[in-house]
KEDOMAR-76712 format. One record per residue (C-alpha): x, y, z. Coordinates in Angstrom, 3 decimals, m for minus. Layout:
<sites>
<site><x>X</x><y>Y</y><z>Z</z></site>
...
</sites>
This chain:
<sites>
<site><x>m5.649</x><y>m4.946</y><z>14.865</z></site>
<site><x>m2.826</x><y>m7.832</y><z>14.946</z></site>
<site><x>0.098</x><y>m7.075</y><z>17.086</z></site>
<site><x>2.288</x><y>m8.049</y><z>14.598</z></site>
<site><x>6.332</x><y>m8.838</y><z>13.684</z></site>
<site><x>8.436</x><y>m11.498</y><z>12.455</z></site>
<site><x>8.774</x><y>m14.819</y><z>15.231</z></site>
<site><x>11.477</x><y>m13.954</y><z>16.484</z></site>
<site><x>12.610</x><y>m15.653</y><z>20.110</z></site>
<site><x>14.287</x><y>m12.602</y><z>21.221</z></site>
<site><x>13.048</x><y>m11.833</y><z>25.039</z></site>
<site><x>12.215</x><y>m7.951</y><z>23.715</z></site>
<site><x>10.555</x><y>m8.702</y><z>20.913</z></site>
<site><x>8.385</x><y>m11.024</y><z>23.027</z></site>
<site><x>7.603</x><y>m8.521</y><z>25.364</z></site>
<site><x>6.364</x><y>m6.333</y><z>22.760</z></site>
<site><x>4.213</x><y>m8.456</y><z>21.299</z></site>
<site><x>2.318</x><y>m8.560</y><z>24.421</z></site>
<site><x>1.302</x><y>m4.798</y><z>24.115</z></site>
<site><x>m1.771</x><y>m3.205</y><z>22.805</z></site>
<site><x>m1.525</x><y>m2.206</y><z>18.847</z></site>
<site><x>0.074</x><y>1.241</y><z>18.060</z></site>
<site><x>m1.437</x><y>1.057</y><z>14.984</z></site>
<site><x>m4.987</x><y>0.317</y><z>16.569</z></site>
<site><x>m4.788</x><y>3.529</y><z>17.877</z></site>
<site><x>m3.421</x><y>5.577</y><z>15.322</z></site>
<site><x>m6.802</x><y>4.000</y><z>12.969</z></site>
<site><x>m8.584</x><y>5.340</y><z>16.050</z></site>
<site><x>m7.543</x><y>8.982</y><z>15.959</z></site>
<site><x>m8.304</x><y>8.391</y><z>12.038</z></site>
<site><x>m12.111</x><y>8.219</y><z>12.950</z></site>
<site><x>m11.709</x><y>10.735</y><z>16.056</z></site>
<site><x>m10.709</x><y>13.374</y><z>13.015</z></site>
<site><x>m12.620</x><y>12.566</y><z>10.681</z></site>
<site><x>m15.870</x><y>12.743</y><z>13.349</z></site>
<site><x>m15.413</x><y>15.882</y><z>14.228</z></site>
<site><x>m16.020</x><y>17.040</y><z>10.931</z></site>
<site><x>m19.695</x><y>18.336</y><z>9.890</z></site>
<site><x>m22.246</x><y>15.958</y><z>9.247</z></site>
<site><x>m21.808</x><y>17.142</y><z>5.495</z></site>
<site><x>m18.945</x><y>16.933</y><z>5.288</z></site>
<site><x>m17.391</x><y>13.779</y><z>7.276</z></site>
<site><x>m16.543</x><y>10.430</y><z>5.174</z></site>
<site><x>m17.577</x><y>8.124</y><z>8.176</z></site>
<site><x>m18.631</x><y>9.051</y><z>11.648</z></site>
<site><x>m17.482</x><y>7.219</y><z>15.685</z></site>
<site><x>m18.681</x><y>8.708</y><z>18.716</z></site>
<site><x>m16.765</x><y>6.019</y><z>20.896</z></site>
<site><x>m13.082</x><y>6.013</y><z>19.095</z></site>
<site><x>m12.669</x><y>9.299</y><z>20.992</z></site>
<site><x>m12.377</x><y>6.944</y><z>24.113</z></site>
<site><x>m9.441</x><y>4.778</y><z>22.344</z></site>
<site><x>m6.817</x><y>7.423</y><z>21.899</z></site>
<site><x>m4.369</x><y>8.377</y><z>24.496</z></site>
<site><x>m6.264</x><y>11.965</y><z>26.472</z></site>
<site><x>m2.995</x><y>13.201</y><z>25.903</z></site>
<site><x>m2.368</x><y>13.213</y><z>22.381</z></site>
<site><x>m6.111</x><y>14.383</y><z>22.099</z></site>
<site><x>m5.152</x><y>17.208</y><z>24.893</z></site>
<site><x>m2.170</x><y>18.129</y><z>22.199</z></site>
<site><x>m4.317</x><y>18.716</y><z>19.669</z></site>
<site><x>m6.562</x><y>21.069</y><z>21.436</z></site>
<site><x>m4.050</x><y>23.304</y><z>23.091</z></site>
<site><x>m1.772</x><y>22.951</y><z>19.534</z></site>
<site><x>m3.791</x><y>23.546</y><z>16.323</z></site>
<site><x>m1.317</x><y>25.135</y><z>14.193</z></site>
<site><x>1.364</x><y>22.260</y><z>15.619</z></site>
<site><x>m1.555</x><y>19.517</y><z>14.896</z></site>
<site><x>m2.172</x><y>21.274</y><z>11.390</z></site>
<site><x>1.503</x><y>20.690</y><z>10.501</z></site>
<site><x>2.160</x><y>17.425</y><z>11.807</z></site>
<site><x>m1.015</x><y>16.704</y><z>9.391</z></site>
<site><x>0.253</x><y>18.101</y><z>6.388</z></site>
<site><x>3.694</x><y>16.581</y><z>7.397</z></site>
<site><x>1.872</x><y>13.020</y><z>6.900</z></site>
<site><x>m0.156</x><y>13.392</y><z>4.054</z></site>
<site><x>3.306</x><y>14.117</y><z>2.196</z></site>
<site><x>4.764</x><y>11.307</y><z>3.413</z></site>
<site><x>1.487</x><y>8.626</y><z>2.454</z></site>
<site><x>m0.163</x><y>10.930</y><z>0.037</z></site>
<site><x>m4.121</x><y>10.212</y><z>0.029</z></site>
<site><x>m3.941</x><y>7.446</y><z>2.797</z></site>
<site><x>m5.616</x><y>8.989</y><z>5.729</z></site>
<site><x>m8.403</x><y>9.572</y><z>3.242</z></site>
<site><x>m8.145</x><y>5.944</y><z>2.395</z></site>
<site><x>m8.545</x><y>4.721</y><z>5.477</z></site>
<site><x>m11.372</x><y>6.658</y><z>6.223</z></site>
<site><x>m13.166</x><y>5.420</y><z>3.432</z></site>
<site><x>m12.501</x><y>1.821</y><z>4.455</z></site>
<site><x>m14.166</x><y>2.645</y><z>7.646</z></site>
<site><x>m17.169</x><y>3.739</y><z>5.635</z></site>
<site><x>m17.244</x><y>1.075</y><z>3.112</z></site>
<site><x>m17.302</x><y>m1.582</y><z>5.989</z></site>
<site><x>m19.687</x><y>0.333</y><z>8.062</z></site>
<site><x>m21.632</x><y>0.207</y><z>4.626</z></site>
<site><x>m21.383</x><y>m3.396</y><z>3.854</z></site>
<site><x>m21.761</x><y>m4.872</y><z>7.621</z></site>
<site><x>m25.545</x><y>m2.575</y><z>7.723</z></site>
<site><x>m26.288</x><y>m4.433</y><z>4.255</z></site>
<site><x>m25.191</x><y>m7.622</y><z>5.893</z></site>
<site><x>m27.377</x><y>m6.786</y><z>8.460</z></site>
<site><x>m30.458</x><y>m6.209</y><z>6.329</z></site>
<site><x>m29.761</x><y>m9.144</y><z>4.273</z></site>
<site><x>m29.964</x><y>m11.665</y><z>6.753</z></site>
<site><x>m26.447</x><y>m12.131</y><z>8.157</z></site>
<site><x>m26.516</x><y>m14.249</y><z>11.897</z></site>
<site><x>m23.138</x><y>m13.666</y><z>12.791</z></site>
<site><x>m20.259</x><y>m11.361</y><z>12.443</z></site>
<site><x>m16.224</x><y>m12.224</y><z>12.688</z></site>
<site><x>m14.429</x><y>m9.437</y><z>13.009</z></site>
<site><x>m10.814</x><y>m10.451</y><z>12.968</z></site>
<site><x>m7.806</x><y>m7.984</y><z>14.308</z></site>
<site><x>m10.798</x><y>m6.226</y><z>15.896</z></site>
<site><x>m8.558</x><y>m3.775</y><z>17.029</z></site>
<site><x>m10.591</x><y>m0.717</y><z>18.578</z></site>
<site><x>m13.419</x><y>m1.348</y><z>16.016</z></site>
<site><x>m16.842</x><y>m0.261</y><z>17.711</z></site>
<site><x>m19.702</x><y>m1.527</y><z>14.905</z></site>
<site><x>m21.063</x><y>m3.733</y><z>17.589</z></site>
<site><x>m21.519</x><y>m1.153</y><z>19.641</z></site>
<site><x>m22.487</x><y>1.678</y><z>16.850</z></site>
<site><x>m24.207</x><y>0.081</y><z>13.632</z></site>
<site><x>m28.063</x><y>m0.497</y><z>14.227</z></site>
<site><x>m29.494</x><y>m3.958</y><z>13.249</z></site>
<site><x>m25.926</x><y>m5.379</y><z>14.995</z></site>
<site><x>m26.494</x><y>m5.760</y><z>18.412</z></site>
<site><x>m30.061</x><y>m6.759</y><z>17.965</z></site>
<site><x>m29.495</x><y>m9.516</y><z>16.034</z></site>
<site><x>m26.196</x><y>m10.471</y><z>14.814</z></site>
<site><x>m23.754</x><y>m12.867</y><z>16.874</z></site>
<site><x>m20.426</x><y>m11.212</y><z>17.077</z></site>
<site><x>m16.983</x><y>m12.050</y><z>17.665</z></site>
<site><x>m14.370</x><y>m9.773</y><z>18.512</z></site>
<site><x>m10.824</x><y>m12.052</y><z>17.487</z></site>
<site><x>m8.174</x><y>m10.199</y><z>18.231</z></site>
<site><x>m4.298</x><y>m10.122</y><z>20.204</z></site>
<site><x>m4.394</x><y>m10.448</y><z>23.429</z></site>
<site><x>m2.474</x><y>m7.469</y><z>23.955</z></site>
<site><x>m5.063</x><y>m5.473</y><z>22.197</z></site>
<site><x>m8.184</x><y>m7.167</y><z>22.743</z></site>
<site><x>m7.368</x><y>m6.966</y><z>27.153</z></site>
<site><x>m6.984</x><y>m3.309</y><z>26.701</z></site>
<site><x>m9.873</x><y>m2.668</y><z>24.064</z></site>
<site><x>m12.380</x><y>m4.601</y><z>26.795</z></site>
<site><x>m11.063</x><y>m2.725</y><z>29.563</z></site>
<site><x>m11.939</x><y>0.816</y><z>27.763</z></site>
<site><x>m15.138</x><y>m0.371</y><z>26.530</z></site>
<site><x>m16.097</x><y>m1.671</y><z>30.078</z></site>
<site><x>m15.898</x><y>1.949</y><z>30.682</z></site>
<site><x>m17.724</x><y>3.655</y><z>28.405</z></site>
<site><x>m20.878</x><y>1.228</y><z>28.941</z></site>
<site><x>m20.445</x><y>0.386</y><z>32.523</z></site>
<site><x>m19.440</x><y>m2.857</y><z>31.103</z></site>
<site><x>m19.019</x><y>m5.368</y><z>28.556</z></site>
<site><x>m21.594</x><y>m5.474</y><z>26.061</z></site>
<site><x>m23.964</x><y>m9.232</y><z>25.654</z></site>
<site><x>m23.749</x><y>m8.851</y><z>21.879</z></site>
<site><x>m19.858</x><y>m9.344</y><z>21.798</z></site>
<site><x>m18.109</x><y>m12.800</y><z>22.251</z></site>
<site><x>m13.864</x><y>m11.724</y><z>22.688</z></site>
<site><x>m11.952</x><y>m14.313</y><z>21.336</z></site>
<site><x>m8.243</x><y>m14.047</y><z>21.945</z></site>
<site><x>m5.970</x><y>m15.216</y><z>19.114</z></site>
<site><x>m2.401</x><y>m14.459</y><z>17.960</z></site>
<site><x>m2.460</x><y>m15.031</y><z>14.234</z></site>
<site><x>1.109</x><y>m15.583</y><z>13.611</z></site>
<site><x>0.914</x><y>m18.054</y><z>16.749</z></site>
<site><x>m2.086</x><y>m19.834</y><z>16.658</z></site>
<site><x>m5.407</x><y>m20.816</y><z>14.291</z></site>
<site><x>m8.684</x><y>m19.214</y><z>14.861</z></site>
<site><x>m10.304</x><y>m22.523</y><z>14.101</z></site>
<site><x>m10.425</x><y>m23.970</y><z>17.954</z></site>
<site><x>m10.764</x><y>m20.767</y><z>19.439</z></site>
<site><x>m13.964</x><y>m19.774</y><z>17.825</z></site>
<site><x>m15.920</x><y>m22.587</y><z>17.667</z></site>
<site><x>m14.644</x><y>m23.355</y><z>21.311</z></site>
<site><x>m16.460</x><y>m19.820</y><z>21.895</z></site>
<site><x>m19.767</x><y>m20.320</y><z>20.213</z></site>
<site><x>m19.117</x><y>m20.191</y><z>16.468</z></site>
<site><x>m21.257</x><y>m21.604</y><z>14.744</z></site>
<site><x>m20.766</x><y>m23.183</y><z>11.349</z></site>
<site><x>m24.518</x><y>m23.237</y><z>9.908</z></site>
<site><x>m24.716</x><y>m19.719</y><z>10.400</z></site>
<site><x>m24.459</x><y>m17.207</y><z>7.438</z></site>
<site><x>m21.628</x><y>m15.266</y><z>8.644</z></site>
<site><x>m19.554</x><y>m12.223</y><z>7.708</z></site>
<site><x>m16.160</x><y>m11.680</y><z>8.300</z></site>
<site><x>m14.685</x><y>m8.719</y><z>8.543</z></site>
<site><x>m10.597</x><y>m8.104</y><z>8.167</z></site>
<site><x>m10.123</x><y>m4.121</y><z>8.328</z></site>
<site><x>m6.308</x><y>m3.334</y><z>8.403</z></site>
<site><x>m5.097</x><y>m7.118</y><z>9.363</z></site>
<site><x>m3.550</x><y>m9.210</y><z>6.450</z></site>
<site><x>m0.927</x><y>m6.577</y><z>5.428</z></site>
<site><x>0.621</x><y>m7.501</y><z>9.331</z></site>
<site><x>m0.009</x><y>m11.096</y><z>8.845</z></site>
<site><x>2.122</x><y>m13.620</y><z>7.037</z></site>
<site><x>0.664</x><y>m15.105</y><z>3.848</z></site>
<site><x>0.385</x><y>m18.701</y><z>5.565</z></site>
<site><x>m1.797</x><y>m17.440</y><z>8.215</z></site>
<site><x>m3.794</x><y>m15.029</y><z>5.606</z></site>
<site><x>m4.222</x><y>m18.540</y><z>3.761</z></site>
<site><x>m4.960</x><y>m20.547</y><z>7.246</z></site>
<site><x>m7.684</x><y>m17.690</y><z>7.444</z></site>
<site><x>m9.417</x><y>m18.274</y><z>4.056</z></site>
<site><x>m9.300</x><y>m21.700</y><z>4.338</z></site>
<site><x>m11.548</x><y>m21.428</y><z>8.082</z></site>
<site><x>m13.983</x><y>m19.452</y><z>6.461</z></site>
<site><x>m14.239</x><y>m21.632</y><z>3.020</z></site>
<site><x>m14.619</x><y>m24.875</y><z>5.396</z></site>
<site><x>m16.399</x><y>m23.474</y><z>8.462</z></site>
<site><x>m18.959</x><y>m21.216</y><z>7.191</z></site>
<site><x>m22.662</x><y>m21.416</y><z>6.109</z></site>
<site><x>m23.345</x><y>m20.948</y><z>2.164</z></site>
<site><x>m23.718</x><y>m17.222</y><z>0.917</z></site>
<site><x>m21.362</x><y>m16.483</y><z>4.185</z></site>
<site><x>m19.017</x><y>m13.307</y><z>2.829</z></site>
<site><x>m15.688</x><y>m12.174</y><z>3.902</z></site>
<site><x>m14.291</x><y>m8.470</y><z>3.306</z></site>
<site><x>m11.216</x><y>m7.322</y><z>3.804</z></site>
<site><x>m8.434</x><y>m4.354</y><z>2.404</z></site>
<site><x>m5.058</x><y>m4.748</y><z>1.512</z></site>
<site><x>m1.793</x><y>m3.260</y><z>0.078</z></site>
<site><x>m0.168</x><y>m4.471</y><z>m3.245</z></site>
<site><x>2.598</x><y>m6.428</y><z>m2.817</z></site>
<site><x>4.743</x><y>m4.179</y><z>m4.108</z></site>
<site><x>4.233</x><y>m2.103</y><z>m1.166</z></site>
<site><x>4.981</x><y>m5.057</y><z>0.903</z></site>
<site><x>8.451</x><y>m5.935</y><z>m0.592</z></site>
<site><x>9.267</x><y>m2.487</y><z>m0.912</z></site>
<site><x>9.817</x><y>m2.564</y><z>m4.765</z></site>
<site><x>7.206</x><y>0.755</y><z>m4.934</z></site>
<site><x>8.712</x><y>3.640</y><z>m4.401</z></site>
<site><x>5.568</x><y>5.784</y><z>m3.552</z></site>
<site><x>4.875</x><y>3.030</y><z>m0.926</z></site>
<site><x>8.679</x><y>2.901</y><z>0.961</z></site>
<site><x>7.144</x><y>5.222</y><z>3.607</z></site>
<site><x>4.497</x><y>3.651</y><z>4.474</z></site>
<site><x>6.266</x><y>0.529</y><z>4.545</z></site>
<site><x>8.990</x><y>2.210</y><z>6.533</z></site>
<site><x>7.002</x><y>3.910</y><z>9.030</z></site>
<site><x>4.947</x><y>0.736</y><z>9.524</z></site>
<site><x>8.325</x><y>m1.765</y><z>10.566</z></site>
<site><x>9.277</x><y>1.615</y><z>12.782</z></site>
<site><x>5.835</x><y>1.340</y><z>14.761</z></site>
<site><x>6.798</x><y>m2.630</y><z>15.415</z></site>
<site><x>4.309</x><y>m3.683</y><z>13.197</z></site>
<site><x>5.880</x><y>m4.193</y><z>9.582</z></site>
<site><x>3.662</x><y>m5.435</y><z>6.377</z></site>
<site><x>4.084</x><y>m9.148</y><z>5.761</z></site>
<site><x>1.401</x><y>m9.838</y><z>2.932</z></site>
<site><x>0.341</x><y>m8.136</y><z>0.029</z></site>
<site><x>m1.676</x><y>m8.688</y><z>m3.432</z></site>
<site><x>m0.510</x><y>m8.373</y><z>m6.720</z></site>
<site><x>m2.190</x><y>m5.922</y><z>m8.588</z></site>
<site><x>m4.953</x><y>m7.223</y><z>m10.543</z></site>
<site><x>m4.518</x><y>m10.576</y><z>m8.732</z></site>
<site><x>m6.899</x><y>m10.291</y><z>m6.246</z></site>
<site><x>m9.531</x><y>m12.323</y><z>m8.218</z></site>
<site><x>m7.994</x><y>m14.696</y><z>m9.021</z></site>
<site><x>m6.192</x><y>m15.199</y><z>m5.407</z></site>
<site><x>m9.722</x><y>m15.673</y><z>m3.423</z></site>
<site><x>m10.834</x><y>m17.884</y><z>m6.733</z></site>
<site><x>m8.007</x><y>m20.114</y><z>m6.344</z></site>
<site><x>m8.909</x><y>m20.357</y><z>m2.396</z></site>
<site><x>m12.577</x><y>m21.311</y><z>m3.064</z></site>
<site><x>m14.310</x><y>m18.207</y><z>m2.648</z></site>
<site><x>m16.844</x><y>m16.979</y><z>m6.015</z></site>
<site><x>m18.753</x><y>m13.399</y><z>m6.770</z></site>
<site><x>m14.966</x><y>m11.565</y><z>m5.865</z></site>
<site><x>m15.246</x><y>m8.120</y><z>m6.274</z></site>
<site><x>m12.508</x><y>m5.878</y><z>m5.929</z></site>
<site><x>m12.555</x><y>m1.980</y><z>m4.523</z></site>
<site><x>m9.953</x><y>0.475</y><z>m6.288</z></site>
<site><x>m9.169</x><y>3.668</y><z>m4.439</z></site>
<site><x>m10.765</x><y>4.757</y><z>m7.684</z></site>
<site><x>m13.830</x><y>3.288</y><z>m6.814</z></site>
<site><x>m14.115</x><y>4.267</y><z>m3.128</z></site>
<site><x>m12.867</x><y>7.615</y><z>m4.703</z></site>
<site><x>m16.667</x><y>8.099</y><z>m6.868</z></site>
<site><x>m18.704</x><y>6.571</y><z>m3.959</z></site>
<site><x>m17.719</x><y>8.577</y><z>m0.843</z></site>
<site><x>m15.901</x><y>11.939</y><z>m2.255</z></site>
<site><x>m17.907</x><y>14.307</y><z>m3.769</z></site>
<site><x>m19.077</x><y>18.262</y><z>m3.248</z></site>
<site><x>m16.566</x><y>19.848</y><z>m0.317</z></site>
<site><x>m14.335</x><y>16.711</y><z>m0.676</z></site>
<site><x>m13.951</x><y>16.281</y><z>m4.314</z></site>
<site><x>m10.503</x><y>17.459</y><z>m4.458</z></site>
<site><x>m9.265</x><y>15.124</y><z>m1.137</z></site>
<site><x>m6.548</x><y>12.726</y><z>m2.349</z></site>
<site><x>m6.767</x><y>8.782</y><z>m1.994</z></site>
<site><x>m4.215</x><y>6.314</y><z>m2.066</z></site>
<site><x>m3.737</x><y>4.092</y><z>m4.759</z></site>
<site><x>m1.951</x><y>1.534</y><z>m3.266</z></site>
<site><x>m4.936</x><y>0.430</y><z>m0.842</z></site>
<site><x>m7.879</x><y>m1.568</y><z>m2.162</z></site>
<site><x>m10.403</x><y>m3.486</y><z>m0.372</z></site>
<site><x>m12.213</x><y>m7.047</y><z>m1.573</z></site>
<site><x>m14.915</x><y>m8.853</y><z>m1.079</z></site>
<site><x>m15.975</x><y>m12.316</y><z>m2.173</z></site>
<site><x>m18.884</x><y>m15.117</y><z>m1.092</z></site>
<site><x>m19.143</x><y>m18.774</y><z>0.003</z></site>
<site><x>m20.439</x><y>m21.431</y><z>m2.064</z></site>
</sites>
């Protein structure tokens, strides 16, 4: 995930943009709880995201389940239905990176990688897709560092490409790295553009529209923009709690405008992902009654 925040030239604000995402590891402890469910009962399932949270928070947990318990409920009042949200995004991408997969894709982008592990976790991957890893430097040092560990070192199927997004283009980077245009590619943007300003979420779209082979497909979730400009009032504290973590949302879609946004930017076959949607595919039986957020869709479109 993007380190993110306005450019601003102030020495501390530099400084903290060098750091590893916060929120990279808070989407981490997402899939650590939602793993350690039953197999019948868990939306998505990652053995390694375990190794991307801080031992001690996990330590807390153990030794505190009643405090845990609380400090969960706390949450879910304060972003009703997102943590099941994001855990269906993690499934829905999981879902459409295997079809990928089977369909023929060569290489895989995933951009604000964050502590995503599919190249390390989704069969069909690391056999025989090329993938890239784009993310902060910040981030991306400390993700490779932890996942040196857990293998014993760096996995062959990953190329890490270092970018900041509000700094720089992905263009050079990647195809100084191996990218390679004639490819049928998909990229992947889980939990980036809402931390990304709209000119680099168009700089983006505009790489893969130009630089990719035909029937390449990009996926990606997003807030609505009035999340982002803080005119919905069921979104303020997410919104808040967000700029408190140093990472504040700088893009957003209006609603029902997501068509027509990746239409106007070149891309055809768009097909947009309600929470109601996601809702009917993933929770059913013992998780009928878990909340989702409205606010959070995801979309997916293709290259002519």
């Amino acid at each position: 995930m993007q380190k993110s925040g306005s450019i601003i030239s102030s020495n501390d604000t530099n400084a903290k943009r060098k750091e590893s995402s916060k929120m990279a590891e808070l989407i981490a402890l997402h899939r650590v709880a939602e793993s350690a469910l039953p197999e019948g009962q868990r939306i998505c399932y990652d053995p390694y995201a375990v190794h991307f949270v801080d031992p001690e928070v996990l330590e807390f947990a153990r030794k505190n389940p009643e405090k845990t318990k609380a400090m969960r409920e706390h949450y879910e009042r304060l972003f009703p239905g997102l943590s099941s949200s994001i855990r269906a995004r993690v499934r829905y991408f999981d879902d459409f990176a295997k079809a990928a997969a089977d369909e023929g894709m060569e290489q895989l982008v995933i951009l604000g990688a964050g502590y995503d592990t599919r190249a390390y976790r989704i069969e069909g991957l690391k056999e025989n897709v090329k993938i890239f890893e784009v993310d902060h430097p910040g981030t991306q040092s400390l993700k490779k560092e932890k996942t040196a560990k857990i293998f014993g070192e760096l996995p062959d199927c990953v190329v890490y490409v270092p970018v900041d997004f509000e700094m720089e283009s992905i263009d050079q980077k990647l195809l100084a790295n191996g990218y390679d245009r004639s490819k049928k590619t998909l990229f992947l943007m889980e939990g980036l553009v809402m931390y990304i300003p709209p000119k680099a979420v168009d700089e983006i779209l505009s790489f893969i529209v130009n630089n990719s082979a035909r029937g390449s497909e990009v996926l990606f979730d997003y807030f609505l923009q009035s999340v982002v400009d803080g005119t919905c009032e069921t979104g303020k504290n997410m919104r808040d709690f967000a700029a408190q973590q140093g990472e504040p949302f700088l893009f957003g879609i209006e609603e029902g405008a997501a068509e027509v946004f990746l239409t106007e930017r070149g891309f055809s076959q768009v097909q947009n992902v309600t929470s109601d949607d996601y809702k009917r595919a993933y929770f059913h039986g013992v998780n009928k009654d878990r909340a989702v957020c409205s606010l959070l869709s995801f979309v997916h479109a293709v290259v002519e």
